[in-house]
Kinemage of the C-alpha trace (Angstrom):
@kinemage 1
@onewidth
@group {chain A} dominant
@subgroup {mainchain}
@vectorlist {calphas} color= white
{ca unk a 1} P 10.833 1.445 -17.243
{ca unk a 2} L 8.467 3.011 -14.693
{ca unk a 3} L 10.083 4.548 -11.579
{ca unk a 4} L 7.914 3.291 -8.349
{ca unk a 5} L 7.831 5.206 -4.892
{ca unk a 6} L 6.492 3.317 -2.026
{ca unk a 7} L 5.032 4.406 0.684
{ca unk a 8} L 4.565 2.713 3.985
{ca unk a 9} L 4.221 3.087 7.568
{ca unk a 10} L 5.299 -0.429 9.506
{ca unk a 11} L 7.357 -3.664 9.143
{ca unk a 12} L 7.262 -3.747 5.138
{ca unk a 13} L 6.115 -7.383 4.243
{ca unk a 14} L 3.943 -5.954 1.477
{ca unk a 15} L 7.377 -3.860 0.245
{ca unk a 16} L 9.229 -6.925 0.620
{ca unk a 17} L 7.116 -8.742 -1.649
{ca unk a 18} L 7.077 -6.057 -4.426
{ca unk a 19} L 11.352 -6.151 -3.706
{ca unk a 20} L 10.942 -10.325 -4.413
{ca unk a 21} L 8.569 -9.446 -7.142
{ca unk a 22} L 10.564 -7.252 -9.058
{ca unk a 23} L 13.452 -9.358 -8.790
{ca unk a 24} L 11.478 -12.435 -9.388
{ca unk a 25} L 10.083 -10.808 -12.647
{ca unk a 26} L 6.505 -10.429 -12.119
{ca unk a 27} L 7.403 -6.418 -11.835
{ca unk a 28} L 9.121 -6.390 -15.001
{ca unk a 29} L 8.129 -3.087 -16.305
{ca unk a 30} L 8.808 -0.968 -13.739
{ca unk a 31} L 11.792 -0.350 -10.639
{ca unk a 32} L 11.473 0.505 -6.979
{ca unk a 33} L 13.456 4.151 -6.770
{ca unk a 34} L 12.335 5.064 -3.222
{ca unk a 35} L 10.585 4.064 0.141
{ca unk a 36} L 8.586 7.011 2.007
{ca unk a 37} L 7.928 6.562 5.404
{ca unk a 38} L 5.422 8.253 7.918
{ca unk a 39} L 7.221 6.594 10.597
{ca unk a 40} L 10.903 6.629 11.669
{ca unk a 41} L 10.732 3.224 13.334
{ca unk a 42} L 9.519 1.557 10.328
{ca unk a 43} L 11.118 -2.082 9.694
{ca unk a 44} L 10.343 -1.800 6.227
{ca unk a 45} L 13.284 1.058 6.498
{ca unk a 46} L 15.596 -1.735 6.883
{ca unk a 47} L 14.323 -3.470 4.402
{ca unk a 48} L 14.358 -0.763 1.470
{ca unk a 49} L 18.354 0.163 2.837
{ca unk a 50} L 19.167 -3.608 2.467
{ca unk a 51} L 17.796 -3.938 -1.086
{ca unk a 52} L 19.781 -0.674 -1.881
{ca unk a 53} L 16.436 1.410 -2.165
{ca unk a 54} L 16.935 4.861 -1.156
{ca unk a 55} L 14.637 6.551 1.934
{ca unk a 56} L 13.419 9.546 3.504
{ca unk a 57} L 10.921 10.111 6.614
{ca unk a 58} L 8.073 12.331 6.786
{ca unk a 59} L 5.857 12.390 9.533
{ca unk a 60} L 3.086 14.617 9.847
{ca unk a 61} L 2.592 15.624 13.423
{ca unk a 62} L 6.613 15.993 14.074
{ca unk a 63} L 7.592 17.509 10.045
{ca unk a 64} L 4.506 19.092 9.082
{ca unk a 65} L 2.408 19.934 12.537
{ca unk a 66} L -0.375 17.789 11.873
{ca unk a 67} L -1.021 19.732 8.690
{ca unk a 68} L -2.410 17.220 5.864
{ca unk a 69} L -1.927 19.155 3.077
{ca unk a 70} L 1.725 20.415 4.107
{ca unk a 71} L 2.426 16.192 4.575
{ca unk a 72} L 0.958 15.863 1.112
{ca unk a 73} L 3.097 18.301 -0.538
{ca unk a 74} L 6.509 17.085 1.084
{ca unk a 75} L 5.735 13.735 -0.139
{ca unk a 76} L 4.525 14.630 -3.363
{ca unk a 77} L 7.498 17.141 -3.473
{ca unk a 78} L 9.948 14.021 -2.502
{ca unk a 79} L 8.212 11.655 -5.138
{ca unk a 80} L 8.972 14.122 -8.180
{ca unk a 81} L 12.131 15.006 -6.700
{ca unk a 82} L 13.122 11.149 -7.279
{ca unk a 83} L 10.969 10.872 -10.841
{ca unk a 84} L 8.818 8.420 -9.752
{ca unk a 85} L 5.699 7.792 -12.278
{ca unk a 86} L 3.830 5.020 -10.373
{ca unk a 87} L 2.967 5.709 -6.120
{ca unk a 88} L 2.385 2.505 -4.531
{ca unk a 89} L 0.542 2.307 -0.839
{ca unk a 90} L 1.779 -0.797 0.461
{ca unk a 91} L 1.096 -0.319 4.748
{ca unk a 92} L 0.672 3.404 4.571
{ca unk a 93} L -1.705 3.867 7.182
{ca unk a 94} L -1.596 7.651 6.737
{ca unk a 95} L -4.386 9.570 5.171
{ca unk a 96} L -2.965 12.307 2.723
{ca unk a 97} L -4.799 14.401 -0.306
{ca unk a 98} L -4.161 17.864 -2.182
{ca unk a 99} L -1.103 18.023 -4.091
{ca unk a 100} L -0.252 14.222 -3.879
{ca unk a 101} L -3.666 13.143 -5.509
{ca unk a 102} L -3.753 15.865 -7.535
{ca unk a 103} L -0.498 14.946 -8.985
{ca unk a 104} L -0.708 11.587 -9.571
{ca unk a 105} L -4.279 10.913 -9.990
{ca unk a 106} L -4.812 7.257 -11.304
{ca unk a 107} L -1.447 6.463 -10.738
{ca unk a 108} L -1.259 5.323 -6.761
{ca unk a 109} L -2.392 2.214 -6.406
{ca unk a 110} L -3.082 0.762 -2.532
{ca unk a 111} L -3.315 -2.780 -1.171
{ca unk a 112} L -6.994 -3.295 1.013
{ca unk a 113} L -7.077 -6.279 3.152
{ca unk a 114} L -10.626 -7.034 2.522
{ca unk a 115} L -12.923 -7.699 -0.732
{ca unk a 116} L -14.110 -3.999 -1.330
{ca unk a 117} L -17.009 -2.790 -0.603
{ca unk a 118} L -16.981 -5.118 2.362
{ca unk a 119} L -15.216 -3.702 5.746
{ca unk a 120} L -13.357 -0.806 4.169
{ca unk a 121} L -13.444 3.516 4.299
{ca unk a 122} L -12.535 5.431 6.910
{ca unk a 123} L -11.130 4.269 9.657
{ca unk a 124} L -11.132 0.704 8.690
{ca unk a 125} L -7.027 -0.776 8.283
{ca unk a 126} L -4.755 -3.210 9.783
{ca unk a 127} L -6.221 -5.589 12.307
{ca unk a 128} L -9.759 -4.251 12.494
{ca unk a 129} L -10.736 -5.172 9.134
{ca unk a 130} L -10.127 -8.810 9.876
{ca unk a 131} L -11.979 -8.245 13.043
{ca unk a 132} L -14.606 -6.825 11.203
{ca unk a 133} L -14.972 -9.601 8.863
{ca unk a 134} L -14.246 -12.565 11.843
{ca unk a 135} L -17.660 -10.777 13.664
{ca unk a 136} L -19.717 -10.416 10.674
{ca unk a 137} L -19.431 -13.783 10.229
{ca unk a 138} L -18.603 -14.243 6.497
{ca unk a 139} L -16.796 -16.980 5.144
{ca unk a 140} L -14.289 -15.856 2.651
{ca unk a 141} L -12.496 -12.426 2.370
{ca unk a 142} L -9.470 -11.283 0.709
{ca unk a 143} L -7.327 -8.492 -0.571
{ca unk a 144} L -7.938 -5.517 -3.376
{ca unk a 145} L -5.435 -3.882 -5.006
{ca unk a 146} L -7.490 0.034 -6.547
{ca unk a 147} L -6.604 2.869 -7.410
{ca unk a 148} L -6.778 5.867 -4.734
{ca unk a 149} L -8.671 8.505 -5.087
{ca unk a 150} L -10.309 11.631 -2.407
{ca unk a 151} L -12.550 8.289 -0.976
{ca unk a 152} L -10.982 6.306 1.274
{ca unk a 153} L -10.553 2.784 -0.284
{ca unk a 154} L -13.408 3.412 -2.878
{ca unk a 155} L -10.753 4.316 -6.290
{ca unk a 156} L -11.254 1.949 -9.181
{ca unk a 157} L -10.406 -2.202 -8.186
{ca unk a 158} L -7.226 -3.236 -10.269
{ca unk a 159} L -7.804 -7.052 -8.712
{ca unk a 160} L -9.284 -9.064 -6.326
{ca unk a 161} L -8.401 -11.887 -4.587
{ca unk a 162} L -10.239 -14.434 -2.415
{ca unk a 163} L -9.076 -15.753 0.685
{ca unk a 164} L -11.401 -18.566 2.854
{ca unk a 165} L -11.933 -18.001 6.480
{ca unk a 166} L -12.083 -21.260 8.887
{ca unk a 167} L -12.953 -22.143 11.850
{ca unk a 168} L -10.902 -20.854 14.758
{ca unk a 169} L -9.673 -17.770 12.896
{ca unk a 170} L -8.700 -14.827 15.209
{ca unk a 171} L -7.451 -11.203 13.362
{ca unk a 172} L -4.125 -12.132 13.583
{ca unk a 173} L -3.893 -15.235 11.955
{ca unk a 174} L -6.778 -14.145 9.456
{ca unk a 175} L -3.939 -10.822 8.617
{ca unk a 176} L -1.728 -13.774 8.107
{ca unk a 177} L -3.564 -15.571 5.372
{ca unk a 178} L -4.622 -13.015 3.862
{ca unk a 179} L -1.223 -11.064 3.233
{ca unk a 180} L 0.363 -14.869 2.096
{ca unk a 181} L -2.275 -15.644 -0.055
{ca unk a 182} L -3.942 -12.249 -1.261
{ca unk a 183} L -1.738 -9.115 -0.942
{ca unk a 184} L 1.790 -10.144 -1.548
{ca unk a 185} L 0.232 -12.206 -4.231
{ca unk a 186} L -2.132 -9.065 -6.330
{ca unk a 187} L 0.056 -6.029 -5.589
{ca unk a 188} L 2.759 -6.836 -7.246
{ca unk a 189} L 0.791 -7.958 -10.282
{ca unk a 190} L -1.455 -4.529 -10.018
{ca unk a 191} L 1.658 -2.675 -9.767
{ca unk a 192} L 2.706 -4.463 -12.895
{ca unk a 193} L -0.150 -3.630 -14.856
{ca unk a 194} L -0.315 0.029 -13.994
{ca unk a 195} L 3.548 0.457 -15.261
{ca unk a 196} L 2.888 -1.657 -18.560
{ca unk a 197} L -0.453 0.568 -19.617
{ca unk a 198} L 1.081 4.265 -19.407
């Protein structure tokens, strides 16, 4: 059984579904042993404490004064400190590198709300991906579950999955869609597939 730290940063639906998917069975070879969170206000908190999932905050302006690599070493320090084997990225909206990656190269996996290489890299998450995509005009996006690596969003796709755009679409109801049909959908099974090859 693979240990799993996840990391996130807001309300936790993508969390909740790997939660539902491990109990569910579709994460079968691996267990959820700890939520890290950039934010103390993060819902998806709540949601680790009420599935029994142990926590800790780090925050990298107020812990680690805006230093990356001291951020990346407290969670990286945190992660072995609970034995986790697999990192999963599920919301985390911060950017970390050093130790972290260094640590656990090819074994963090993040969720992208788009169909990489379309409307990803730096400074593209959340809402304005979908915005992205809703002005470009194109008529089906998705999600990608890769591997990280130093490139923002551009480690090796695990899966992809396709998600059609209609008329009348605005970001938020296009972040909707995508997350039901896409994201909670392909990171569980990515998650799954990176715990059953080690």
């Amino acid at each position: 059984m693979k240990k799993i730290g996840v990391l996130i940063s807001g309300g936790g639906t993508n969390l909740q579904a790997l939660i539902d998917a491990e109990k569910s069975g579709v994460i079968k070879s691996g267990k959820i042993v700890c939520v890290c969170s950039n934010s103390a206000g993060a819902y998806g908190l709540t949601r680790a404490e009420n599935a029994g999932i142990p926590t800790k905050v780090i925050r990298k302006n107020a812990d680690c004064g805006g230093d990356i690599d001291e951020f990346s070493r407290r969670i990286c320090a945190y992660m072995k400190e609970m034995d986790v084997d697999i990192i999963v990225l599920a919301g985390f909206l911060a950017i970390f590198g050093g130790e972290l990656l260094k640590e656990y190269a090819g074994k963090i996996v993040n969720i992208h709300p788009s169909l990489i290489p379309s409307f990803c890299g730096e400074g593209m998450y959340g809402l304005k991906v979908h915005e992205a995509a809703l002005d470009y005009g194109v008529k089906v996006t998705g999600a990608t579950a890769h591997l990280v690596n130093e490139v923002v969003d551009g480690g090796k796709i695990l899966l992809q999955k396709a998600v059609e755009i209609k008329d009348g679409d605005t970001p938020v109801i296009l972040q909707k869609r995508v997350m039901e049909q896409a994201e909670w959908i392909i990171l569980p099974r990515a998650v799954e597939m990176l715990c059953k090859e080690e």
